[in-house]
C-alpha positions as CSV (number, residue, x, y, z in Angstrom):
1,X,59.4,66.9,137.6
2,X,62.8,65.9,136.8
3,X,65.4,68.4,135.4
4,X,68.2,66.7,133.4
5,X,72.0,67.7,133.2
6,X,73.1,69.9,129.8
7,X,74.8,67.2,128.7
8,X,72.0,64.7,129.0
9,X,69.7,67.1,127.0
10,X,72.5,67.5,124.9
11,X,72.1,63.9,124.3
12,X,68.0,64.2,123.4
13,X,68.7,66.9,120.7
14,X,71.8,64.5,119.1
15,X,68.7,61.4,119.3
16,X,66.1,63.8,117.9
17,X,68.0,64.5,114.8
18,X,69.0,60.9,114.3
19,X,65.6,59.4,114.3
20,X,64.3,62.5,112.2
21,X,67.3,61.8,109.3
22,X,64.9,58.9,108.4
23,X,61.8,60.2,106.4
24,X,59.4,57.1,105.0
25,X,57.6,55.7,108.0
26,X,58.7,52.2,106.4
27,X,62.6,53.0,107.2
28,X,61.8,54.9,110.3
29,X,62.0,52.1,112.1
30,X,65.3,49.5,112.8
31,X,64.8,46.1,111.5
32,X,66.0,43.3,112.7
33,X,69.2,43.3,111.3
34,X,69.9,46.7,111.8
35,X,69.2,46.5,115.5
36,X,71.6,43.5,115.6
37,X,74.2,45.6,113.6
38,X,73.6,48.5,116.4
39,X,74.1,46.1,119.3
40,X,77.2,44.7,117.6
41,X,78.7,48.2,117.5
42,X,78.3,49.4,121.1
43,X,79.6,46.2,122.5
44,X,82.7,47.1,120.3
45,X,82.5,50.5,121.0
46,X,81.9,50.4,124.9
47,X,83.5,46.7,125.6
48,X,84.0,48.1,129.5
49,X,80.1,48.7,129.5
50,X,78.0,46.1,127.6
51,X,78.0,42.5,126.9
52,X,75.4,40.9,124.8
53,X,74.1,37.5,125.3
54,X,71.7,34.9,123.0
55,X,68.7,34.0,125.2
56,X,67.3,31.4,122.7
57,X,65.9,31.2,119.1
58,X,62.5,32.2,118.0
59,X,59.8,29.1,118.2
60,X,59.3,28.3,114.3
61,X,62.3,30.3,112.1
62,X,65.0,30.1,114.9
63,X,66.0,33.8,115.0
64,X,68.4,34.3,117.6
65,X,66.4,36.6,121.0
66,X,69.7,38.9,122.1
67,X,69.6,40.6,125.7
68,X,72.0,43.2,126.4
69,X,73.4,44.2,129.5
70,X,74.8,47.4,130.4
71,X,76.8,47.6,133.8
72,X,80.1,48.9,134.6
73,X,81.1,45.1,134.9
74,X,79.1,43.6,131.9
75,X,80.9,40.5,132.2
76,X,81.1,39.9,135.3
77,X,77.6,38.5,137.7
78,X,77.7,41.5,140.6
79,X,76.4,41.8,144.3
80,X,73.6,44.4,142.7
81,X,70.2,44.7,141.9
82,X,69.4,43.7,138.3
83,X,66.6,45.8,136.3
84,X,64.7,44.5,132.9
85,X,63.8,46.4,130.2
86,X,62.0,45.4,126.9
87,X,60.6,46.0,123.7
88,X,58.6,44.7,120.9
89,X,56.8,41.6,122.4
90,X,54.3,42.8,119.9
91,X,55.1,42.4,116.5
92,X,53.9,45.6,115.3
93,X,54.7,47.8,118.4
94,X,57.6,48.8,117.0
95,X,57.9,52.1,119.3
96,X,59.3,50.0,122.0
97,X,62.1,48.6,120.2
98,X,63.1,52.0,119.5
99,X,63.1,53.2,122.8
100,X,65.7,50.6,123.8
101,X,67.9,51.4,121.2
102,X,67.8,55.1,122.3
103,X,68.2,53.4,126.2
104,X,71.5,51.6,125.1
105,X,72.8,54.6,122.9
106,X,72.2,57.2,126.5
107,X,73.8,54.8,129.2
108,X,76.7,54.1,126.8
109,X,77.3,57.7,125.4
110,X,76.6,59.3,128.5
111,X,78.6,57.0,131.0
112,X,81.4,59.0,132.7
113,X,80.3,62.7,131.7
114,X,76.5,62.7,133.2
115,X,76.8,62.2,137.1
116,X,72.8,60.4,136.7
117,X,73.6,57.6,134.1
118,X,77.1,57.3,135.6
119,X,75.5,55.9,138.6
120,X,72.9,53.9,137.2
121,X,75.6,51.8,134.8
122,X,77.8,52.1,138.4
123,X,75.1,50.7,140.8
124,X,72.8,48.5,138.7
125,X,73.2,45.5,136.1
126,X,70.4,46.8,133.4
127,X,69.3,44.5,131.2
128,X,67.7,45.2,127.6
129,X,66.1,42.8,125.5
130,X,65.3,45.1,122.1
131,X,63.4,42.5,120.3
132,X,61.5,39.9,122.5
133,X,59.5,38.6,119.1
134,X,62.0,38.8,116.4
135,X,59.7,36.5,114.5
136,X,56.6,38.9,114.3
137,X,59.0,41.6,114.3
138,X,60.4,40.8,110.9
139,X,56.6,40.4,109.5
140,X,56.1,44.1,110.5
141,X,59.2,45.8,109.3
142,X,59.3,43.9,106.1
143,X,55.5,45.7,104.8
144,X,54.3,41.7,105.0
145,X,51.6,42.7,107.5
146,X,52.1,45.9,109.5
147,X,49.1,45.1,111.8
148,X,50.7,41.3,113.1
149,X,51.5,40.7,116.9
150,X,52.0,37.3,117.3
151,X,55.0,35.0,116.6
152,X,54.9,32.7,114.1
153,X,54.6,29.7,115.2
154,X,52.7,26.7,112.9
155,X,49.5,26.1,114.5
156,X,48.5,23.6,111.9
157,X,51.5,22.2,111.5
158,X,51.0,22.7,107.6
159,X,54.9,24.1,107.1
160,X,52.6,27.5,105.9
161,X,53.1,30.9,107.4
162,X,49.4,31.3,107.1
163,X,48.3,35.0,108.2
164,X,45.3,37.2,106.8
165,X,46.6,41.0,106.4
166,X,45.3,43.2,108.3
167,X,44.2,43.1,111.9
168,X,43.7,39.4,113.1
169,X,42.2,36.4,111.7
170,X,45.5,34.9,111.5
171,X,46.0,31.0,112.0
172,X,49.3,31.2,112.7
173,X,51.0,32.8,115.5
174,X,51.1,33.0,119.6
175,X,50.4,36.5,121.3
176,X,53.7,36.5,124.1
177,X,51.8,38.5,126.4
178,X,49.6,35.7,127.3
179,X,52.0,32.7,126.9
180,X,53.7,33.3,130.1
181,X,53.5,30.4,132.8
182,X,50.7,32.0,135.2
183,X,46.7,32.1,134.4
184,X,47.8,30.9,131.4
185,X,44.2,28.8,131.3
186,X,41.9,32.4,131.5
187,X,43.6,32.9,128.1
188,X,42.0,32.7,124.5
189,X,42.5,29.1,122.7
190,X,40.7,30.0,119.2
191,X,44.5,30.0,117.4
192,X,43.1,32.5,114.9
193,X,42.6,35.4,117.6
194,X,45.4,37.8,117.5
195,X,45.4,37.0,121.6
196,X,46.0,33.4,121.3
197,X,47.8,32.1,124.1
198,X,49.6,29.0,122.4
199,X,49.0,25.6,122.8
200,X,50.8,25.5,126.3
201,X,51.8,28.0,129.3
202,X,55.3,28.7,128.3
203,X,55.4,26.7,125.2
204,X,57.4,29.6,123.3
205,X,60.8,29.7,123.2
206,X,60.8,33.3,123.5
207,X,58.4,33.7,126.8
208,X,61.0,30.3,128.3
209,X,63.9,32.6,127.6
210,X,62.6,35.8,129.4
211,X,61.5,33.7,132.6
212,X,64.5,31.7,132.6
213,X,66.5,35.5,132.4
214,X,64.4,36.7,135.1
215,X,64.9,33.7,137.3
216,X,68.6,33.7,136.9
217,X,68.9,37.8,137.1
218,X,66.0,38.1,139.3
219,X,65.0,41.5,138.6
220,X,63.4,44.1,141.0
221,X,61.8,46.1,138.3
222,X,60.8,45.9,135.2
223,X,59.3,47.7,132.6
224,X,57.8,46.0,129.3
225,X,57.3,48.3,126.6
226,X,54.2,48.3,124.6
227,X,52.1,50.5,121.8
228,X,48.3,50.2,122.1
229,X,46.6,49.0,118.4
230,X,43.1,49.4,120.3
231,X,43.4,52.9,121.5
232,X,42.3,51.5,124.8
233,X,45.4,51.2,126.6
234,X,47.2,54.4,125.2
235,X,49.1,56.4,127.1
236,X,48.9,54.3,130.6
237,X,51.1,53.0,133.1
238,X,50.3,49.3,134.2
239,X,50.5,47.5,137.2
240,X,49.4,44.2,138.7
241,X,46.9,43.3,139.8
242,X,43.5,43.4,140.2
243,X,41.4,40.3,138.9
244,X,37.6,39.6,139.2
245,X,37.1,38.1,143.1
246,X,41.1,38.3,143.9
247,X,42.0,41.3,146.4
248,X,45.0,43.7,145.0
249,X,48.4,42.5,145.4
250,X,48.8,43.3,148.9
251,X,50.6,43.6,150.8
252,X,53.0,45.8,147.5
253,X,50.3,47.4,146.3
254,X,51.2,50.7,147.5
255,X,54.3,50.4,146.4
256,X,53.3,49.4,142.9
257,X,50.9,52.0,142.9
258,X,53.3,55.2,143.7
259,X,55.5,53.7,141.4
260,X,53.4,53.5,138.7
261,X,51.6,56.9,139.6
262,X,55.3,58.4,139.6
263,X,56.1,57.3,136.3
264,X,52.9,58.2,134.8
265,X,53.2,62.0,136.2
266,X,56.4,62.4,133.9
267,X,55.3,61.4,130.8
268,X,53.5,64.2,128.6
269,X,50.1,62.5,126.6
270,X,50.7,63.8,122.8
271,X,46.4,63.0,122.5
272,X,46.1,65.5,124.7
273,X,47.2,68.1,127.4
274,X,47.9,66.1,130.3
275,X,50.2,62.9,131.6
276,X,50.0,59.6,131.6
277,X,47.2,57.2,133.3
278,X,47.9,54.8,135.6
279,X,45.9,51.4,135.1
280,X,45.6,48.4,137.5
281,X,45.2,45.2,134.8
282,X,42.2,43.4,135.5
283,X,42.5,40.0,134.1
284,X,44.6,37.2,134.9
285,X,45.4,35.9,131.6
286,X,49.6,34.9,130.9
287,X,51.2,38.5,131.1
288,X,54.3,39.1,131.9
289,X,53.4,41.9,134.6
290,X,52.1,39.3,136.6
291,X,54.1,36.5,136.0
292,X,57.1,38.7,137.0
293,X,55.6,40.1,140.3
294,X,54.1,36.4,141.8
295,X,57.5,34.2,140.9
296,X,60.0,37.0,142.2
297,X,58.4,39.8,143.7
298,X,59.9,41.9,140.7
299,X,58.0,45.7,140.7
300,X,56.9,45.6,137.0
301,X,55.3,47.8,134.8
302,X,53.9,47.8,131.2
303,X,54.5,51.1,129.6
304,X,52.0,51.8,126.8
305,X,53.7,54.9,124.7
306,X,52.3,57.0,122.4
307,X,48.6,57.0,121.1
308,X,49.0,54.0,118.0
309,X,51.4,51.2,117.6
310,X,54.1,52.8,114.9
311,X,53.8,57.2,115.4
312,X,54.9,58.5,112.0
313,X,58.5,59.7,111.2
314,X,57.9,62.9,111.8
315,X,56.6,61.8,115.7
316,X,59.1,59.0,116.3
317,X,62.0,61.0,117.8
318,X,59.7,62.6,120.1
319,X,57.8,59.4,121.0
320,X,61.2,58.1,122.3
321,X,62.4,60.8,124.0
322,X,58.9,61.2,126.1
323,X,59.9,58.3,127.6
324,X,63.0,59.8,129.0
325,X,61.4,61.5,132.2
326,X,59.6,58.1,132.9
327,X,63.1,56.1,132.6
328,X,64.5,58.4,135.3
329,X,62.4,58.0,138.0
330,X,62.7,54.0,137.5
331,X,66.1,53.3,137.3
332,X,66.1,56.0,140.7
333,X,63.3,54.4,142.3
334,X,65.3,50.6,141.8
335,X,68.1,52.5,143.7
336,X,65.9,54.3,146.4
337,X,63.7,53.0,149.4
338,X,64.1,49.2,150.0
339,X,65.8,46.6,151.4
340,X,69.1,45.3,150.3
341,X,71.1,42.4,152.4
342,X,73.1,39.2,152.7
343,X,72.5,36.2,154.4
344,X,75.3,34.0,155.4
345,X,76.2,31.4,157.2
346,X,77.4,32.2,160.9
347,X,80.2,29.7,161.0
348,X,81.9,29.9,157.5
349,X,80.4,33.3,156.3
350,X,79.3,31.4,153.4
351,X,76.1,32.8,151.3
352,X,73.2,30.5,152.0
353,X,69.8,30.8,149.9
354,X,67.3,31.2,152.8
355,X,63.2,32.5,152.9
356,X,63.2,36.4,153.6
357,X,59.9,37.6,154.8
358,X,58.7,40.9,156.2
359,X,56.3,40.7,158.4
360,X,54.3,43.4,157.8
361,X,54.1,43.1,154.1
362,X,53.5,39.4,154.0
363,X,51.4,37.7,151.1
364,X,50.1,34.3,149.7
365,X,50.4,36.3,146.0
366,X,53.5,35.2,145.4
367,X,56.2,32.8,145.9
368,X,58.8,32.8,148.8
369,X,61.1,35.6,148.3
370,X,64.8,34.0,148.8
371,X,68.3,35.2,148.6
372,X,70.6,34.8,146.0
373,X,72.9,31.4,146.1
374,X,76.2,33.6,144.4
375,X,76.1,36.4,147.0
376,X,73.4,35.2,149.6
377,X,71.9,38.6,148.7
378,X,68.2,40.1,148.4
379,X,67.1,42.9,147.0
380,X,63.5,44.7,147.2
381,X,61.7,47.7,146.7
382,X,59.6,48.7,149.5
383,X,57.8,51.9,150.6
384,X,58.9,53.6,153.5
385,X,58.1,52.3,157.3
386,X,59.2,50.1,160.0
387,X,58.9,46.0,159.3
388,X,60.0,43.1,161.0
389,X,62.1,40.5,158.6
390,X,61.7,36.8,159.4
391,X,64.6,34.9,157.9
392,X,64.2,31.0,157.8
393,X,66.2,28.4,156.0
394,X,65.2,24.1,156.9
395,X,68.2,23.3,159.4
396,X,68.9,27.1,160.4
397,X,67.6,28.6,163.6
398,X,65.5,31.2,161.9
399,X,66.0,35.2,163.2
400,X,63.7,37.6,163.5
401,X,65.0,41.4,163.0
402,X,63.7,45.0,163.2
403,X,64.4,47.7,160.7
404,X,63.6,51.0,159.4
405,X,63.5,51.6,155.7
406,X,63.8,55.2,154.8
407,X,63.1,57.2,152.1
408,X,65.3,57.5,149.2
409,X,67.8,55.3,150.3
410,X,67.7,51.2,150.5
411,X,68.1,49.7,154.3
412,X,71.6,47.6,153.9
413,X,71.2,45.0,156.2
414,X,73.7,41.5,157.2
415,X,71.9,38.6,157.9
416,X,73.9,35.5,160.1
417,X,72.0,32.2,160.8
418,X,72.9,29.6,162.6
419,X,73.5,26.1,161.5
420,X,71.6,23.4,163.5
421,X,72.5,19.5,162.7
422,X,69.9,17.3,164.4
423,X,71.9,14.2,163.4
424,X,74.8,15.1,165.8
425,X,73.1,17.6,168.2
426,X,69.9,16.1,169.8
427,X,69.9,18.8,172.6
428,X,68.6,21.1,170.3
429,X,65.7,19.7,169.5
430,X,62.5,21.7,171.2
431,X,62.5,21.0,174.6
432,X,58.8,21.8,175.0
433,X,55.6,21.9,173.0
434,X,52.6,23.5,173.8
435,X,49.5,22.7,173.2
436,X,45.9,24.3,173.9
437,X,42.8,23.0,172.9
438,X,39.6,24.3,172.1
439,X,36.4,22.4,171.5
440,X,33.6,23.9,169.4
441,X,30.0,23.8,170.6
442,X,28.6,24.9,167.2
443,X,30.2,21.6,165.5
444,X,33.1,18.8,165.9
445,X,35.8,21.0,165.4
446,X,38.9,21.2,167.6
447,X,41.0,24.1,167.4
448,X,44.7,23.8,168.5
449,X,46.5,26.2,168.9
450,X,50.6,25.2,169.3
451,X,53.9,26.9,169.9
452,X,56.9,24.6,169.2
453,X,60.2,25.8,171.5
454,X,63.7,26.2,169.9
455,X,62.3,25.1,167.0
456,X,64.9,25.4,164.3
457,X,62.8,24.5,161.3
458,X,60.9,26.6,158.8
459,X,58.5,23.7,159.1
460,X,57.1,20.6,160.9
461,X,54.5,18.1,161.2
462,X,51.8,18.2,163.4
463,X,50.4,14.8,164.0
464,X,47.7,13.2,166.1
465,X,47.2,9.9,166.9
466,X,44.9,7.3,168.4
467,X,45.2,4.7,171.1
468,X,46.0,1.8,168.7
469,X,48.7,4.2,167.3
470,X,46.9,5.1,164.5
471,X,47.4,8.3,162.5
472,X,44.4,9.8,162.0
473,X,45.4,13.8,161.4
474,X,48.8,15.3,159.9
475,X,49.0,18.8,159.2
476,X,52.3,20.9,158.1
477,X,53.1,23.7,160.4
478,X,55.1,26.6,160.1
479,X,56.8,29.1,161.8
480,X,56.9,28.8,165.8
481,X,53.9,29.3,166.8
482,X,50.4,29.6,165.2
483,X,46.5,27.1,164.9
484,X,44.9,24.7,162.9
485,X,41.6,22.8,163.1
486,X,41.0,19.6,163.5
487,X,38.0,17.3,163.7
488,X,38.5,13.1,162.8
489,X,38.3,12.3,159.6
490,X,38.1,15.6,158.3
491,X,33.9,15.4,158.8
492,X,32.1,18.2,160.5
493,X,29.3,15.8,160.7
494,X,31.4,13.6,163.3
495,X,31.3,14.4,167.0
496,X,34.5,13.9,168.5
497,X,35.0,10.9,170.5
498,X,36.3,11.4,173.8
499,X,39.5,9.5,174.9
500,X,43.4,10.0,174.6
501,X,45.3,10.9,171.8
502,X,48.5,11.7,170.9
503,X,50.0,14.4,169.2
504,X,53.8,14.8,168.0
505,X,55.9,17.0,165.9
506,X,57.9,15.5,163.3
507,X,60.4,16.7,160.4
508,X,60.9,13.5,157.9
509,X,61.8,10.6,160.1
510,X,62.9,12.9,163.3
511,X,60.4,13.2,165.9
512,X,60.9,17.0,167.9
513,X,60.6,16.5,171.2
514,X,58.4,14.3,173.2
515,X,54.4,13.4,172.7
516,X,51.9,15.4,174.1
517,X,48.6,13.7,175.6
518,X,45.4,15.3,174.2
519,X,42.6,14.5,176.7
520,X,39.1,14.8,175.3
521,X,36.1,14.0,177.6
């Protein structure tokens, strides 16, 4: 476990005995306004530290979303990792909005006397968004319903906030956690459910702004903070993914998995004597977990504190500050074992968004991984080992390099490719393609396996044709070398006909070297 500086458990007695100074459980708790009023006051308090920034208004009552960022240049876009941190996505998980608050107040206050938190504000750009549902947020804290999650948006359009108190059965409202823009389908349409997942992936304004942040920042880690009303999730640390017929996220799922598991040893249950669980979610179904980890490759986490959505007065203090062990390991772990790099251009030393993938660690789970068009850098948390990066970008000779990540530290690494303009420089086109083919006795199939030379492409066309000059099979290609299958008309049922054919390579119009005959007796 952890041990913190005197003056950052300084800092946890100072937080204890502001949280307790408030004693009915309905002023325990910031509203709204008051968390906007505490915002307000550290960006004038700490102008060198924090800048705040309006993400977008709330879907139906336009209530501004405000994300604060806390770096040692707030203002200012740097070459560094970005983190995410949130709270209250759920109307009446209102533990998470506090432990934000207590987040801004420790990096602020403690910035320049405790070595840790120096380094964090130093090294990262931390973002906070307090209040992702400000909506359902104000339905809680105002005694309207303390049991609503959702938003309020008007499902039937009647101009009505219609909700039932109590837990569910109300018509209006989306549930953010399943509105983001991935399984978004697997999610529940009966608008009445307290898990509805809105009328459209993304169709919140609040879910658009937190993807369009992420996108812009994009963040390698992440933790969302929630408060279990079921009981089921209370007290875990969770990770993506594991859904019904899909494998783990492979190939990070070991480093997800320590991750989590790391967290989770540092944070004392109050249900019982013991730490936190870890808890691999199991169904695809709009959260932001997995929204965050397939787009960007971000290492998120949904943090479930505490044992019921809104601990007592008496219990809030402590709730937040049992998340304090948990906070340090992550904002370490964002600066320990990975990779960090540039990639530029080789002639003007330019940054140049290009495709980084290791080798080793390579998945269909998420989208390409690219660098960053402002710095040309990339950023990623990887368990320790030996990989090999391929870096590709269309009309760049792509590179292939070895490194070794270590443990604790990130592996800086600068990245030069080569630009490669076919229009003016035909001799680098590939001067040789090589095919092999290989019939199948079992059934028409034709495998062919191909290596393209000098290729300078991330991808290509692989085309076959007749006698009469007919197409009859195009397949994209990556990489330099690799197999596909092919059989005429895409039937198994079809014997291949014997004959010539013709096969080519192609990006758009350009044609990459010189046809190869395909004999087939």
């Amino acid at each position: 476990m952890f041990r913190f500086s005197v003056t950052l458990m300084l800092m946890t007695v100072l937080f204890l005995g502001f949280c307790q100074a408030q004693s009915e459980p309905d002023t325990a708790y910031h509203t709204y306004e008051e968390v906007l009023t505490y915002i307000d006051h550290i960006v004038e308090a700490f102008p060198e530290l924090v800048y705040k920034e309006s993400l977008t208004v709330s879907t139906r009552d336009s209530i501004p979303v405000w994300a604060v960022k806390v770096s040692d240049n707030p203002y200012v876009d740097e070459d560094e990792p970005s983190v995410l941190i949130t709270g209250g996505i759920h109307a009446e998980e209102l533990v998470g909005v506090e432990v934000c608050i207590y987040l801004m107040d420790l990096l602020t206050s403690l910035y320049g006397i405790d070595e840790q938190v120096t380094k964090w504000v130093d090294s990262l750009q931390i973002w906070i968004i307090p209040v992702v549902n400000p909506e359902g947020h104000g339905v809680v804290t105002s005694g309207l319903d303390i049991t609503f999650r959702k938003n309020k948006r008007d499902n039937n359009l009647n101009g009505i906030f219609d909700f039932t108190p109590g837990d569910g059965g109300d018509s209006d409202g989306v549930d953010l956690n399943r509105n983001f823009d991935i399984n978004w389908e697997d999610g529940i349409s009966d608008m009445s459910s307290h898990q509805y997942r809105g009328p459209s992936a993304a169709s919140e304004n609040e879910i658009q702004a937190v993807q369009n942040l992420a996108l812009r920042e994009k963040f390698i880690s992440a933790i969302f903070y929630h408060s279990s009303s079921s009981g089921f999730y209370n007290e875990k640390v969770i990770y993506p993914w594991n859904w019904l017929g899909h494998m783990p996220p492979y190939p990070d799922y070991q480093t997800l998995y320590f991750f989590a598991e790391s967290i989770a040893v540092r944070l004392e249950k109050v249900s019982e004597v013991g730490t936190y669980d870890t808890y691999i979610s199991l169904t695809p179904n709009g959260n932001s977990n997995d929204w965050l980890y397939a787009n960007l490759g971000t290492i998120p986490f949904i943090i479930e504190i505490d044992t019921c959505t809104q601990p007592d007065a008496e219990r809030l203090a402590e709730a937040c500050l049992s998340q304090l062990q948990g906070l340090e390991f992550f904002m370490n772990r964002s600066l320990g074992s990975g990779i960090w790099g540039h990639i530029t251009d080789a002639d003007s030393g330019t940054p140049i968004v290009a495709q980084i993938t290791v080798l080793e660690a390579a998945s269909t789970d998420h989208l390409p991984r690219l660098s960053d068009p402002d710095y040309g850098s990339f950023h990623r948390i990887i368990k320790p080992g030996d990989y090999n990066l391929l870096i590709e970008k269309d009309e760049y000779r792509s590179d292939t390099i070895s490194i070794t990540v270590n443990d604790g530290i990130p592996t800086a690494i600068d990245i030069e490719l080569q630009f490669v303009d076919i229009r003016e420089n035909e001799n680098v086109l590939p001067s040789e393609t090589n095919l092999y083919c290989y019939p199948n006795p079992f059934n028409s199939k034709i495998r062919i396996d191909y290596s393209i030379v000098n290729t300078v492409f991330k991808s290509a066309q692989l085309n076959i044709f007749d006698l009469l000059g007919n197409k009859i099979f195009s397949e994209t290609v990556h990489g330099d070398q690799g197999s596909i299958t092919w059989c005429p008309d895409n039937s198994a049922s079809k014997q291949i006909n014997s004959g010539l054919y013709f096969i080519t390579f192609s990006v758009g119009a350009k044609t990459l070297g010189t046809n190869k005959v395909l004999y087939l007796k």
